[in-house]
C-alpha positions as CSV (number, residue, x, y, z in Angstrom):
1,X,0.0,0.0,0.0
2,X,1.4,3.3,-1.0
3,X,1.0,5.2,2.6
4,X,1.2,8.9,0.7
5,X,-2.0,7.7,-1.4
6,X,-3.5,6.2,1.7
7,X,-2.6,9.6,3.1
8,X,-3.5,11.5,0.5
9,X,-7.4,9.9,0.2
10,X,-7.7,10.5,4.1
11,X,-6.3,13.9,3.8
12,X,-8.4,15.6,0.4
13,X,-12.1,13.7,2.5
14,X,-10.9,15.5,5.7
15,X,-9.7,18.9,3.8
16,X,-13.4,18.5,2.3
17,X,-14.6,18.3,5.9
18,X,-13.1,21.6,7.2
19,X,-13.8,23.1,4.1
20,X,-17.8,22.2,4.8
21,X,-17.3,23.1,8.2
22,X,-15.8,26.4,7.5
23,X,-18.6,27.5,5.6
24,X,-20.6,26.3,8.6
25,X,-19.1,28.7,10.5
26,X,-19.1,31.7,8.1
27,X,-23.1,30.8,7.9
28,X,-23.1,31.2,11.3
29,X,-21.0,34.8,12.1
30,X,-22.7,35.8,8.8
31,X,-26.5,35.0,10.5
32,X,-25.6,36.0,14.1
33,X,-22.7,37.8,13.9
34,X,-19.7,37.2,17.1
35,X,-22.7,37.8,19.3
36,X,-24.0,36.2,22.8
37,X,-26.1,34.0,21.3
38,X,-23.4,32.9,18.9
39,X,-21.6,32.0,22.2
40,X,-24.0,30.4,23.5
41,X,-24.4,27.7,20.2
42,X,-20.4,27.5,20.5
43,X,-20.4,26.5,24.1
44,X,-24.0,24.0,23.8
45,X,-22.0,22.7,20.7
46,X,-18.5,22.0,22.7
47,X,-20.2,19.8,25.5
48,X,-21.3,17.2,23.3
49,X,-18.5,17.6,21.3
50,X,-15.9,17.3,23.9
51,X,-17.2,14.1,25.2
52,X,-17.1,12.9,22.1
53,X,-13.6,13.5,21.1
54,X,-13.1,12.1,24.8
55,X,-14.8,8.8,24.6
56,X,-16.1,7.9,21.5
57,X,-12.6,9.1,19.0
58,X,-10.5,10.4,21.7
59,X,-9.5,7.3,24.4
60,X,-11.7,4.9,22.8
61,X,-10.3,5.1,19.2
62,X,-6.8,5.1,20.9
63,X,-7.5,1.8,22.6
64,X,-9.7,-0.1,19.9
65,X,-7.7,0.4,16.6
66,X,-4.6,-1.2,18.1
67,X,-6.7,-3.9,19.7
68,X,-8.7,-4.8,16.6
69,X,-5.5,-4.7,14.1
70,X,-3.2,-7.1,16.5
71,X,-6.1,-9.4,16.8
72,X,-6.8,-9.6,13.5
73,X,-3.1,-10.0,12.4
74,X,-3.0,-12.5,15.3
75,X,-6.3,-14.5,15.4
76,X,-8.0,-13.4,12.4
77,X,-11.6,-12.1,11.3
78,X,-13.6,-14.4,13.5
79,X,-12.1,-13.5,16.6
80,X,-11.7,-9.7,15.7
81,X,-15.6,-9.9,14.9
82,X,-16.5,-11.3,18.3
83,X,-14.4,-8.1,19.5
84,X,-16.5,-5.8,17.5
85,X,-19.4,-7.4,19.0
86,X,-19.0,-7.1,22.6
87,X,-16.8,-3.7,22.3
88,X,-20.4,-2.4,20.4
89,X,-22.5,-3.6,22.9
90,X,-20.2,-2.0,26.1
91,X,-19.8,1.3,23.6
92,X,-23.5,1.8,23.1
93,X,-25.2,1.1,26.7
94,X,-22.3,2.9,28.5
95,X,-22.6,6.5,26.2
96,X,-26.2,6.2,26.3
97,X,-26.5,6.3,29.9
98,X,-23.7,9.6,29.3
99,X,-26.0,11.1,26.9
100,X,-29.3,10.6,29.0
101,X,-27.4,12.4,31.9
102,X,-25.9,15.2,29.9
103,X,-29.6,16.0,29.2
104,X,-30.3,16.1,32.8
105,X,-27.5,18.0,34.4
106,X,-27.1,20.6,31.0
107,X,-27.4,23.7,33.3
108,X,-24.7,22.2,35.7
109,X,-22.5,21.6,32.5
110,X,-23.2,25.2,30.8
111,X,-22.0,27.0,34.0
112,X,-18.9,24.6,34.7
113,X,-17.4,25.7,30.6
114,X,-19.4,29.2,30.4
115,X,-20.0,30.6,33.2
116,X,-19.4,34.2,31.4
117,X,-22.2,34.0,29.6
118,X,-25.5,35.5,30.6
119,X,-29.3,35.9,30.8
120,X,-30.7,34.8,27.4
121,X,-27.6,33.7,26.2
122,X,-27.0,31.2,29.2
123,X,-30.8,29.9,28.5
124,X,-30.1,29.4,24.9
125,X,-26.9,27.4,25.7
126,X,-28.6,25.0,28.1
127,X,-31.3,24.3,25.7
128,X,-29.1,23.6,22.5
129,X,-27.3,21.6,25.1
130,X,-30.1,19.5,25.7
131,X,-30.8,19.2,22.0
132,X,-27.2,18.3,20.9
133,X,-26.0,15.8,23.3
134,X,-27.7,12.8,22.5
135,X,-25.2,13.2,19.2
136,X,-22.4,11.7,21.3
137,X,-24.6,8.4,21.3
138,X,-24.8,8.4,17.4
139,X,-21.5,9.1,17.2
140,X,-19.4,6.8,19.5
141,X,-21.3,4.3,16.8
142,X,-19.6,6.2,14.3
143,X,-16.0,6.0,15.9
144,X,-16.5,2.2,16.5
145,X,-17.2,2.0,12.3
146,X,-14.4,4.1,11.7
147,X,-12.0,2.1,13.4
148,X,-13.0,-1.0,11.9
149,X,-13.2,0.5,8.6
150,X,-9.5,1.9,8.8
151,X,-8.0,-1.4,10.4
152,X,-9.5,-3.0,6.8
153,X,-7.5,0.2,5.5
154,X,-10.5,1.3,3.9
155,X,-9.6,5.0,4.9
156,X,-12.1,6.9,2.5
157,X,-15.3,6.5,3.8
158,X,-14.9,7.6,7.4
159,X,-12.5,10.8,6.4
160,X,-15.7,12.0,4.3
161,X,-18.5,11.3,7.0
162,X,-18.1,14.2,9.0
163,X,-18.7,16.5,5.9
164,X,-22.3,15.1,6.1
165,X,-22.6,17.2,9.6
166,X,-21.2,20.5,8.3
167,X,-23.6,20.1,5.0
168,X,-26.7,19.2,8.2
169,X,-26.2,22.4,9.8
170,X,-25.6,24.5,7.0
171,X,-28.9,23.0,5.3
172,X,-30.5,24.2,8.8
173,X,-29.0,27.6,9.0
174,X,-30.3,28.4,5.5
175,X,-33.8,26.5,5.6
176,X,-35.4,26.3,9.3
177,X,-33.8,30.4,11.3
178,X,-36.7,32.0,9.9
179,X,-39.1,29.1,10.5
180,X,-37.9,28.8,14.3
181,X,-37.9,33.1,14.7
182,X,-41.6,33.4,13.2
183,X,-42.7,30.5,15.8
184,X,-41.2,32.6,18.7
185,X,-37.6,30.3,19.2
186,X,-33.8,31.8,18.8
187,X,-33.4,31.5,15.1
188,X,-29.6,29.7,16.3
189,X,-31.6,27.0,17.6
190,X,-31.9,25.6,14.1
191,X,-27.8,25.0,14.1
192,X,-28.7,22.4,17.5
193,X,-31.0,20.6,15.4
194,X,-28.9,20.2,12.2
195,X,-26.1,18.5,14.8
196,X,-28.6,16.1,15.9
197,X,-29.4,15.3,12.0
198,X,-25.9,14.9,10.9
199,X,-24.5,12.5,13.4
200,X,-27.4,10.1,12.4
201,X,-26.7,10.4,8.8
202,X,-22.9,10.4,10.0
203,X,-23.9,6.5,11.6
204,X,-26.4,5.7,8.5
205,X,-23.5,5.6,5.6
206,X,-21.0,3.7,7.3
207,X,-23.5,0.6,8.0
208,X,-23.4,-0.5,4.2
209,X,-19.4,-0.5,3.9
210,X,-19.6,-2.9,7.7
211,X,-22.0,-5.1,6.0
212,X,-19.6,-5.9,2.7
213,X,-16.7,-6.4,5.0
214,X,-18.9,-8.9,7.2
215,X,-18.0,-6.7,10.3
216,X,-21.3,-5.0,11.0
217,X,-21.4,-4.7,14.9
218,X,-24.6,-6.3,16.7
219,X,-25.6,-5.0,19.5
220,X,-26.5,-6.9,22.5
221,X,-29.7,-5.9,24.0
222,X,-30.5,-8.1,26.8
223,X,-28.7,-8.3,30.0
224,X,-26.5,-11.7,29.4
225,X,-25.3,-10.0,26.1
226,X,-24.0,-7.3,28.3
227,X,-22.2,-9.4,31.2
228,X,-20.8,-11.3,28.1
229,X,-19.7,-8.2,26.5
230,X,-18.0,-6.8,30.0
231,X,-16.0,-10.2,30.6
232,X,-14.4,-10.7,26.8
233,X,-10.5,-10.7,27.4
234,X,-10.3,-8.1,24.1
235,X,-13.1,-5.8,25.1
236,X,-11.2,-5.9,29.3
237,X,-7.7,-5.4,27.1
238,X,-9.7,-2.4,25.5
239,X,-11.1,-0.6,28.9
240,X,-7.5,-1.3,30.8
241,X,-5.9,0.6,27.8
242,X,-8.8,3.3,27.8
243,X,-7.6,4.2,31.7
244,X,-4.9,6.0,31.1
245,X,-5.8,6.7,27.4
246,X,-9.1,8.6,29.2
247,X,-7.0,10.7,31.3
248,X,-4.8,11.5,28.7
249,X,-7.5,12.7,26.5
250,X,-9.1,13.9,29.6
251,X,-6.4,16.3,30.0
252,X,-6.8,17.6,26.5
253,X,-10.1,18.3,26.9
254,X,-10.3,19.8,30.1
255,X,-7.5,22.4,29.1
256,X,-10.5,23.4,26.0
257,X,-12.9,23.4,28.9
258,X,-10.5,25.5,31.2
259,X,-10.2,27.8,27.8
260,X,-13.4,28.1,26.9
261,X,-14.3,29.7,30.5
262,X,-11.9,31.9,30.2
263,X,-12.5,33.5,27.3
264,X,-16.5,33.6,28.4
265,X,-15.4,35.8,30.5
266,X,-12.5,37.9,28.2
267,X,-15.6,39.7,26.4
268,X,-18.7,39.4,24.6
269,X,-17.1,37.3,21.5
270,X,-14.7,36.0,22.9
271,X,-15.6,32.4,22.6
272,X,-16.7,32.9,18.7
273,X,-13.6,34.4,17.8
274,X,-11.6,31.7,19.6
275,X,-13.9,28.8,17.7
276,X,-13.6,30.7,14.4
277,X,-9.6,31.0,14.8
278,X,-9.5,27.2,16.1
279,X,-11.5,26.9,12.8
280,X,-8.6,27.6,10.4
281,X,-5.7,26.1,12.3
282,X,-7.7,22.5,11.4
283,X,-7.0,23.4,7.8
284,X,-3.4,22.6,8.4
285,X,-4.2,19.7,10.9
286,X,-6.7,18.2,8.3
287,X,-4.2,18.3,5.6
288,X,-1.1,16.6,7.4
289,X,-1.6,15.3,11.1
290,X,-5.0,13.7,11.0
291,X,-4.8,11.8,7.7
292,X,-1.3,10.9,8.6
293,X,-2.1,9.8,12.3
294,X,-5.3,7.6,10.7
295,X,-3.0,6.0,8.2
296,X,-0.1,5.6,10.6
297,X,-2.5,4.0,13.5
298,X,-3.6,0.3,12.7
299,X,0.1,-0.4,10.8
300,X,2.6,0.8,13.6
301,X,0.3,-1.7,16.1
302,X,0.7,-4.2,12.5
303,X,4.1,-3.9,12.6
304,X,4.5,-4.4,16.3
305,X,2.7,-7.4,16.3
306,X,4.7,-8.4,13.4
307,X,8.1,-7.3,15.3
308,X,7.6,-10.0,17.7
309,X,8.2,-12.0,14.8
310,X,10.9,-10.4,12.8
311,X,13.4,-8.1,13.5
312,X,12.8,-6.5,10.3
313,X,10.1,-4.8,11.2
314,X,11.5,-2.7,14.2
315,X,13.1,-1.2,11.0
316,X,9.6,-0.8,9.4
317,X,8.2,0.4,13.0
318,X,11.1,3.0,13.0
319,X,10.6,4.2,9.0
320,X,6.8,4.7,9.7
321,X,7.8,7.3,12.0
322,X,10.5,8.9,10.6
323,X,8.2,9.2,6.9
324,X,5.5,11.1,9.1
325,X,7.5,13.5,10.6
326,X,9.4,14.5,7.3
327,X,5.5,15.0,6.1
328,X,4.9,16.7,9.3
329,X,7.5,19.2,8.5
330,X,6.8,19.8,4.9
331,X,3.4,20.5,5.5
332,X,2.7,21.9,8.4
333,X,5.8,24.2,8.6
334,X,4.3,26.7,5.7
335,X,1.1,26.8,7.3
336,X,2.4,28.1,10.7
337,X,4.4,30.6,8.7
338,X,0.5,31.4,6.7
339,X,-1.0,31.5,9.9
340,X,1.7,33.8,11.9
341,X,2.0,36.1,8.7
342,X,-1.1,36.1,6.7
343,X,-4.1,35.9,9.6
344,X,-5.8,38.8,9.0
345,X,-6.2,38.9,4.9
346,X,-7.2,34.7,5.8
347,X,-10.0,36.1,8.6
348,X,-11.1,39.4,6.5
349,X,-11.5,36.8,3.8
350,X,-13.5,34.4,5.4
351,X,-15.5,35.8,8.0
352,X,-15.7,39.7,6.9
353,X,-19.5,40.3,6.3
354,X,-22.9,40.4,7.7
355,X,-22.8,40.8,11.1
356,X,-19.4,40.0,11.7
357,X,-17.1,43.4,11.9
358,X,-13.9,44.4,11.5
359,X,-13.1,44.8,15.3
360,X,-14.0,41.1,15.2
361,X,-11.7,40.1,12.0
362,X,-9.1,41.4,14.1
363,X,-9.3,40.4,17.0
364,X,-9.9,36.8,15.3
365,X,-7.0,37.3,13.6
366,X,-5.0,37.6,16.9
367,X,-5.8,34.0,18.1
368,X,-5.1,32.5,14.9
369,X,-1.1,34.3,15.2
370,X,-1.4,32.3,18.6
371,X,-2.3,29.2,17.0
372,X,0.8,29.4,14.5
373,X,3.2,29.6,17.2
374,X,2.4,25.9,18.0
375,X,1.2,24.4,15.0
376,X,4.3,22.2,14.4
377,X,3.5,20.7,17.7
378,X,-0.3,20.0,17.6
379,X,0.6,18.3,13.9
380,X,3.6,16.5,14.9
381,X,1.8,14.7,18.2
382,X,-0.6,13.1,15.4
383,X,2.6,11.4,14.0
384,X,3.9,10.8,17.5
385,X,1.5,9.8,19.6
386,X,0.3,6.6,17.9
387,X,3.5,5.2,18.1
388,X,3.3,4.9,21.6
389,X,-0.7,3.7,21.4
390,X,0.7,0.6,18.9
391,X,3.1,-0.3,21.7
392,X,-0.2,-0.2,24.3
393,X,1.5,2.6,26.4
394,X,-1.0,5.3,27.1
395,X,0.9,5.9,30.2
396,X,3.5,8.0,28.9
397,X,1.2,10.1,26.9
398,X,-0.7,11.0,30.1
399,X,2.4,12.0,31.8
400,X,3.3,14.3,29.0
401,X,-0.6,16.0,29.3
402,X,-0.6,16.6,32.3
403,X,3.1,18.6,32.8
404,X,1.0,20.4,29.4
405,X,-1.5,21.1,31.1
406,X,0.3,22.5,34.0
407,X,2.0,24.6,31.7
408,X,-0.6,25.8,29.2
409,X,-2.1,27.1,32.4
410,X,0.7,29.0,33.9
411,X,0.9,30.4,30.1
412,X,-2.6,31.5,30.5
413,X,-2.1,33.4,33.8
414,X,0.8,35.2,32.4
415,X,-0.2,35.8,28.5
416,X,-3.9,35.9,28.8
417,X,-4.3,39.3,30.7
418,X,-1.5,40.8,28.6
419,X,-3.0,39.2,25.0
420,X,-6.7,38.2,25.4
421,X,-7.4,35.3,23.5
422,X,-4.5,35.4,21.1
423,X,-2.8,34.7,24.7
424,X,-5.3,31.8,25.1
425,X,-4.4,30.4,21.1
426,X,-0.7,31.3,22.1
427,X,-0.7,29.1,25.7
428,X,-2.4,26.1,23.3
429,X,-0.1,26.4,20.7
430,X,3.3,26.6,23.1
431,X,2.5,23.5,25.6
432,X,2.0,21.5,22.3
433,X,5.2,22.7,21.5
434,X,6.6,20.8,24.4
435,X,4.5,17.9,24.2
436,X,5.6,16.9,20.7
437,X,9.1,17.0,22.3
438,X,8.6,14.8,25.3
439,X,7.0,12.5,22.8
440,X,10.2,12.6,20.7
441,X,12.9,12.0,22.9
442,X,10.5,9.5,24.6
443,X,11.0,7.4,21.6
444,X,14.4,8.2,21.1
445,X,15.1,7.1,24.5
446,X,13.2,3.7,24.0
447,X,15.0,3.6,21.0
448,X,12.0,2.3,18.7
449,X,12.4,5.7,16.2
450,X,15.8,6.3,15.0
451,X,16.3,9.4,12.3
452,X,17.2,8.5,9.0
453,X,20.2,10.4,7.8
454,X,19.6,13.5,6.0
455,X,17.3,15.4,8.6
456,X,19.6,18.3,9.1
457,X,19.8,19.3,5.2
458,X,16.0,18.2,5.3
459,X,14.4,20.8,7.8
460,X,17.2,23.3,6.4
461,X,16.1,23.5,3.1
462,X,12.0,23.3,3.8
463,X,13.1,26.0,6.5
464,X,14.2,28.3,3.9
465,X,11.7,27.7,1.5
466,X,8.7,28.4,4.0
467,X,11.1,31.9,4.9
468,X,10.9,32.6,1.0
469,X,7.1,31.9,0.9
470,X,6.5,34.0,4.2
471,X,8.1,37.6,2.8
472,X,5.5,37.1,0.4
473,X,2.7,36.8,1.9
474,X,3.6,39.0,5.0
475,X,4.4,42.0,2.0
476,X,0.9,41.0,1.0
477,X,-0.6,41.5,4.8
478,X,1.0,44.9,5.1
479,X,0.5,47.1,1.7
480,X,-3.1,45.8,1.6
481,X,-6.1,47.1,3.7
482,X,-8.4,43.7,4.0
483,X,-11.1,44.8,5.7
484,X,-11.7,48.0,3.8
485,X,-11.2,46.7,0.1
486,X,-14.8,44.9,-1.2
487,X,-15.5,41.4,-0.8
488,X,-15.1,40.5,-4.8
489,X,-11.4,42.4,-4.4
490,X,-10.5,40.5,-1.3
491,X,-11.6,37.4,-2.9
492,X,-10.0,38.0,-6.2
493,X,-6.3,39.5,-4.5
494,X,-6.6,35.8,-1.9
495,X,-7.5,33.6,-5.5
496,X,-3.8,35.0,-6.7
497,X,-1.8,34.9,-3.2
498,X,-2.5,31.3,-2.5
499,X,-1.6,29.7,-5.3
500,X,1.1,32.1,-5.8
501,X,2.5,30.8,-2.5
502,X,2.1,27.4,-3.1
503,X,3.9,28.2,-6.6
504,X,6.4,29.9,-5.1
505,X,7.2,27.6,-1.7
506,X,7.8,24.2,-3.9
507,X,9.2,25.7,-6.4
508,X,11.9,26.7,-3.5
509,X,11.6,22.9,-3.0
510,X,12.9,21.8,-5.8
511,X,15.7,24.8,-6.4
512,X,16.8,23.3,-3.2
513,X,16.7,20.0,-4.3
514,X,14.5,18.6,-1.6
515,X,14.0,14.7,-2.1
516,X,10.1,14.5,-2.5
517,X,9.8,11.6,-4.9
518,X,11.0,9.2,-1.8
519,X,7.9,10.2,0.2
520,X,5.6,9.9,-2.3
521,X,6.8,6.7,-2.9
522,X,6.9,5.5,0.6
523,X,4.9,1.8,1.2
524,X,4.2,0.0,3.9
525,X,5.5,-3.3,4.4
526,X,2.9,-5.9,3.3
């Protein structure tokens, strides 16, 4: 398999997804502006989605995609279907019982990550609370299919799903705010219900491609299915390895949380422009780290299970790494430079109209600068981390968090005050600075990655090429004025900088002779 294809599928489906979800999100500054009630959607929206990331694709991906691939390279599919069984049954009953107490305690859960907000605002978020956080049921479902689908390396299908939620909330936005406003409801309540609709239809098209496979999970509903479920060795290997996994992504998330009351409490805004800022640094995460952490997952944990075999494929184990990172570099590197150099014209572009202002394009801006500081980091621990989940240490990951998270806070007390949210973006950006590190030397120290030769010249060159690319587009950020110029102008000068800095950063590349036909032609062992 040819792992910058593989890479390459994952990557274009989930650059489709933040493209849909960034015109989610200019539907929804352009409807309601950086307002309370904008907010309020933002915080109702994060609950669900937090516990999300935190069971059903945070901890619980980490744990099941190396379980399933070692026990179908070990045992094969009848086994691994038996695991998909009982892990579907645990899944379902356990985030169900979540969901139905999100709905309960919503008010508790509002003031704990918004306390900031207000009156109407603070109503509004409790209800879409309410309305959303069943979603987390439909799509733990959806994380179980994913993982199965990508250990059967069939990677296109789940990178595309999520675009069906973006395309649900943007079909709400345009069809049911003026619908709910004439009945007597916040017309942003229509956003809560097109959630709820896409993470069904997120769960509906990934049955069919788990049918053909023969791996559609059935659900035990009756209590002995349940006990059976609990006491499978896999499904006990799963929830050991979720432990630590849980914290780890625990930590994560409670850091966002931690954020997100802050800036509820910065200004009015403040939340929006932080979500609309996070927004645009997933471009650059879509388009390297996740599609390369995806692809990377279910063969390091293939090639470990193999290295207990063959000494050859610590080698592989190694090369896996060392390919990511190079990618990591390549690609991320030019978007922290975009995002440090070129936030406003990328903002003004985006975001500039309706009832979003140009106060609020720049103070969006801000975060996004923050966010640049650390991309290299948040990219790179999508390489790094899996290498350590294929070797069923979650420990160490968790260690690493929580020093982050210690720090990220200390960052907060000293930048936010002096920055605002960029100092919040800033704080983010920096501790994953240092996690990626302690990742690295952590596997330098094992001594399971070990550089290829060439990475001095290698990050030299790409260096100087994202420097070249940078003077562009920063010449570009000062001689123009992009929120006063028209829309159509601001379009039209952003249609020629892009590609021009694309153009203009490869063609560095290959003055500089940078290798790139040996990572495109990268495979992984068979």
């Amino acid at each position: 398999m040819n792992l910058l294809r593989a890479a390459g599928t994952v990557s274009a489906f989930t650059l489709l997804s933040r493209i849909t979800g960034l015109v989610r999100e200019v539907l929804t500054t352009t409807l309601f502006g950086a307002s309370g009630l904008t907010d309020a959607f933002m915080v109702a929206f994060r609950l669900p989605n937090m516990l999300r990331r935190l069971f059903a694709e945070g901890a619980f991906s980490q744990a099941f995609v190396p379980a399933l691939a070692r026990e179908r390279a070990a045992n094969g599919e009848a086994a691994t279907r038996q695991l998909v069984d009982a892990t579907a049954t645990l899944l379902f009953w356990i985030l169900l019982g979540v969901s139905a107490l999100g709905v309960a305690a919503a008010p508790v859960l509002v003031w704990a990550i918004g306390s900031g907000l207000q009156g109407p605002s603070f109503e509004a978020a409790v209800v879409m609370t309410r309305w959303m956080f069943p979603y987390i049921a439909c799509m733990s479902l959806v994380a179980l299919s994913a993982g199965i689908l990508n250990t059967w390396k069939r990677f296109a299908l789940p990178a595309v799903t999520p675009v069906l939620l973006n395309l649900s909330v943007i079909a709400a936005g345009l069809l049911l705010v003026k619908p709910l406003e004439r009945a007597g409801w916040p017309g942003i309540y229509a956003l809560a219900l097109g959630v709820m609709a896409g993470g069904v239809l997120q769960l509906a098209v990934q049955w069919p491609a788990l049918r053909r496979l023969g791996m559609l999970p059935r659900v035990g509903l009756g209590w002995r299915r349940i006990r059976d479920a609990w006491s499978h060795s896999g499904v006990r290997h799963i929830l050991r390895t979720m432990g630590p996994a849980l914290l780890g992504v625990g930590v994560a998330q409670l850091s966002l949380l931690i954020n997100t009351q802050i800036a509820s409490h910065v200004a009015v805004g403040a939340v929006t422009w932080v979500s609309m800022a996070d927004r645009l640094m997933e471009f650059p995460t879509a388009l390297a780290g996740v599609a390369l952490g995806v692809v990377l997952t279910p063969l390091l944990a293939a090639a470990k299970v193999q290295g207990d075999r063959a000494e050859d494929s610590a080698r592989e184990f190694s090369g896996l790494i060392d390919w990511g990172l190079r990618l990591v570099l390549l690609l991320a590197l030019p978007c922290a430079v975009a995002l440090l150099v070129f936030a406003v014209p990328l903002v003004a572009v985006l975001f500039h109209q309706g009832a979003f202002s140009a106060a609020d394009v720049h103070q969006t801006a801000r975060a996004v600068t923050g966010y640049g500081l650390g991309l290299l980091g948040i990219v790179a621990i999508k390489v790094l981390a899996p290498a350590y989940f294929a070797r069923s240490d979650t420990r160490t990951p968790v260690r690493f968090a929580l020093l982050v998270l210690a720090l990220t806070q200390l960052l907060n007390l000293a930048l936010v005050p002096w920055l605002g949210t960029a100092g919040l973006a800033a704080s983010i950006g920096l501790g994953a600075l240092v996690n990626a590190g302690l990742l690295l030397r952590g596997l330098l120290r094992l001594g399971v990655y070990r550089p290829a030769p060439g990475w001095p010249g290698f990050a030299l060159r790409v260096t100087l090429a994202a420097a070249v690319m940078g003077a562009l587009q920063a010449g570009l950020a000062w001689r123009l004025d992009w929120t006063a110029m028209g829309k159509l102008q601001c379009v039209m000068w952003m249609g020629a900088a892009l590609p021009a800095s694309a153009l203009l950063y490869f063609g560095m590349l290959r003055l500089l002779r940078v290798d790139l036909r040996s990572l495109m032609r990268r495979r992984a062992a068979s």
